[in-house]
Each structure stands twice: as structure tokens, then as C-alpha cells.
C-alpha positions in Angstrom: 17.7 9.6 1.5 19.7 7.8 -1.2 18.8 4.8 0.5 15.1 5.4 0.4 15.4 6.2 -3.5 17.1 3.1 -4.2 14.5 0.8 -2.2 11.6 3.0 -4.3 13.8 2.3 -7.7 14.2 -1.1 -6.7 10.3 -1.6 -5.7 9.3 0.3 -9.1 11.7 -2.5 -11.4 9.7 -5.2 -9.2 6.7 -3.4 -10.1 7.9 -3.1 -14.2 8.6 -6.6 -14.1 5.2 -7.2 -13.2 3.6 -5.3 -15.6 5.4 -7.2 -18.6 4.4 -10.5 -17.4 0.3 -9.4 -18.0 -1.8 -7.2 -19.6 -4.4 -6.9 -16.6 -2.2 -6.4 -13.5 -5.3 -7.3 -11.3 -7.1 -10.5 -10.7 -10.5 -11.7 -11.1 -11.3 -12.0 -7.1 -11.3 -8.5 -6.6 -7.8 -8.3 -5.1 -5.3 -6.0 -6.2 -1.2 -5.8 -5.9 1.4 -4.3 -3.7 5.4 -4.7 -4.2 8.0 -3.3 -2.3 10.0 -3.2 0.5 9.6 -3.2 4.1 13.0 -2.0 6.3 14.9 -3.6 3.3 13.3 -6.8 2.8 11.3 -7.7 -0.2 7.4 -6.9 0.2 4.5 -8.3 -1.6 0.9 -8.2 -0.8 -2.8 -7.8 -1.4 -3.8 -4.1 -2.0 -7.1 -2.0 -2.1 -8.2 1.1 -2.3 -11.7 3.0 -0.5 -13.1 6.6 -2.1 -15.6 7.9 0.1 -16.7 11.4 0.0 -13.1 13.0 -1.3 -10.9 11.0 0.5 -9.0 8.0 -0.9 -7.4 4.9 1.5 -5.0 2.7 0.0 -4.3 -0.2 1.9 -1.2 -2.7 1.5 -1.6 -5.9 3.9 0.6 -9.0 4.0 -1.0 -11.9 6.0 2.3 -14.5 6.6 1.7 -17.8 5.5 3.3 -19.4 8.2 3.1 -17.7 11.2 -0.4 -15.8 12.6 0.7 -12.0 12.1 -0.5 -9.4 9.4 1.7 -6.5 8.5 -0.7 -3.4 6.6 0.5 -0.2 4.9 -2.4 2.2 4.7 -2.5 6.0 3.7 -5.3 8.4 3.3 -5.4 11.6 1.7 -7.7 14.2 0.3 -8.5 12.7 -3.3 -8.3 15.3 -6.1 -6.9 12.0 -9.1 -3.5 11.1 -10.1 -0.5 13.4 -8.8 1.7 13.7 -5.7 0.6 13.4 -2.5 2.3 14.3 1.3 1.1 11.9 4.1 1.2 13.4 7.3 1.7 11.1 10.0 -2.2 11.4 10.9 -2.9 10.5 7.5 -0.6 7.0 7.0 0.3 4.0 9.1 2.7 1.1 9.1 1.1 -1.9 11.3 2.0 -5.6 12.4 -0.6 -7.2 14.3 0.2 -10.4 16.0 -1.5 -13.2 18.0 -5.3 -11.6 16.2 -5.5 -9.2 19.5 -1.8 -7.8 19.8 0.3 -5.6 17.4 2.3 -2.0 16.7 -0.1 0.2 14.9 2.4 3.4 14.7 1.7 6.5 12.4 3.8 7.1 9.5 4.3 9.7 7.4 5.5 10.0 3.5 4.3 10.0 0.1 1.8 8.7 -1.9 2.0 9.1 -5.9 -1.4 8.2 -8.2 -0.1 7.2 -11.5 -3.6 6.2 -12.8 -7.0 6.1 -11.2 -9.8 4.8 -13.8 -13.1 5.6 -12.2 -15.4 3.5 -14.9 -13.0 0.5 -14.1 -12.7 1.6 -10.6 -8.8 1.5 -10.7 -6.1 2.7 -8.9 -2.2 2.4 -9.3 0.7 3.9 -7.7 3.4 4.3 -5.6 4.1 4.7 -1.6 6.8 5.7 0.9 5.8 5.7 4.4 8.4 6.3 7.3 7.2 5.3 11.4 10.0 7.3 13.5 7.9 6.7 16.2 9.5 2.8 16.4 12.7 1.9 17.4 15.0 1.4 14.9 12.3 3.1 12.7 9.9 1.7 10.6 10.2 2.5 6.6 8.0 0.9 3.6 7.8 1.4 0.4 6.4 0.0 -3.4 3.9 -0.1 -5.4 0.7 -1.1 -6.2 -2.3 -2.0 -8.6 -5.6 -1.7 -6.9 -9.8 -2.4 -7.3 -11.2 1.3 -5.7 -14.4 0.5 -3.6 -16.7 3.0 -2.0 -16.6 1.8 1.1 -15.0 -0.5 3.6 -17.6 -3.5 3.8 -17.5 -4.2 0.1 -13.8 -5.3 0.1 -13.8 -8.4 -0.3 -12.3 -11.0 2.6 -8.5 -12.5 1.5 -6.5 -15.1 3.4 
């Protein structure tokens, strides 16, 4: 557990860091941010967000630049705005897809904290822990992120 806090702490002064370097924390493409960890190396990513109906998806996903593999953090939960949320491992996923037709897509559970959701700018920022026990040696991720909410999948826009 203390080792989980300190990678949160850690992914949170990332995050801080961040914020002091700009005043808008997203950029103009439509793309959004994720920092953190993933099973204790440093994370970064794009990050987006889908609210359909009541339900909220955030999505972290790190294509590598040098090799053909994607990694993706993704939780969904019953949206009610900013406060705590539990993932249950139905509800969150860690996954590494390799080769564009092979990959570990295991479920994860953990939580999800909404600092701020601005539904005129259609904003989201916050915070994720998500644990796969289903892997071997487990799976555990963890950051945050600043992230453009759309209202469906097919209106996020493609990234490299």
C-alpha cells in the first residue's frame, strides 16, 4: 500500500509540475494528458474522456515510438461529476497490444478521482489507480490526467 501511495504522490508532483509550466494543460488537437506510472516506470500519454448516457470512460493510451505496441489505461464508471470513484475489475482495464493483432487486455480494478469536470468546456481532470492481479507478476498503473470529454467514441480524434 505505501508503495502504491508513493507512485500516486510521485505521479501527482509530475502532474503539479505540469500544471506550472501552462495555463491551459490541454492542446489545441483535441488531445489531452496522462502522467504516471506504470509497474514503476515513468508513464506519459495521450488521454480522453467519453460521457454517454451516465457513464464516463477515461482512457490513458501510450503508443511507443519505437517499437509497434500500445499500452491503454481505461476505466468506466457511473458518472454523477467530480468525487471518488471504485473501479471494479469489470469496470477498468490495463492493456498492451502488440504486433496490431496480439496483446494482454486483463481487467483491473481501483480508483478513479474527478478533480474537475467542466461540461461548457467539455473538461475532465483527475486521478487513476488501477491494479491487474490477473497478470503475473501483477499489473499496477497509476497518474493523472487532463482530458477533452466527447459524447461518443467516433468523435475522438485519431493520434499517432
Amino acid at each position: 500500500m505505501l508503495k502504491i501511495l508513493k507512485k500516486t504522490l510521485c505521479a501527482a508532483a509530475a502532474a503539479a509540475l505540469l500544471a506550472g509550466c501552462s495555463d491551459n494543460l490541454l492542446p489545441d488537437d483535441g488531445g489531452g494528458n496522462f502522467v504516471g506510472m506504470w509497474d514503476g516506470a515513468a508513464w506519459t500519454g495521450q488521454a480522453y474522456a467519453v460521457l454517454q448516457n451516465d457513464s464516463l470512460t477515461v482512457v490513458g493510451h501510450r503508443p511507443d515510438p519505437q517499437h509497434y505496441y500500445d499500452e491503454y489505461i481505461q476505466a468506466r464508471v457511473a458518472f454523477t461529476g467530480p468525487g471518488t470513484y471504485t473501479i471494479a475489475e469489470s469496470a477498468g482495464q490495463l492493456a498492451k497490444i502488440t504486433g496490431g493483432d496480439a496483446g494482454a487486455f486483463p481487467p483491473a480494478s481501483g480508483t478513479l478521482v474527478i478533480r474537475a469536470y467542466d461540461a461548457s468546456a467539455h473538461t475532465v481532470s483527475g486521478d487513476i489507480t488501477l491494479h491487474a492481479g490477473s497478470m503475473q507478476p501483477a499489473w499496477n498503473a497509476s497518474g493523472s490526467f487532463n482530458a477533452y470529454v466527447y459524447t461518443n467514441f467516433s468523435q475522438v480524434p485519431p493520434r499517432n
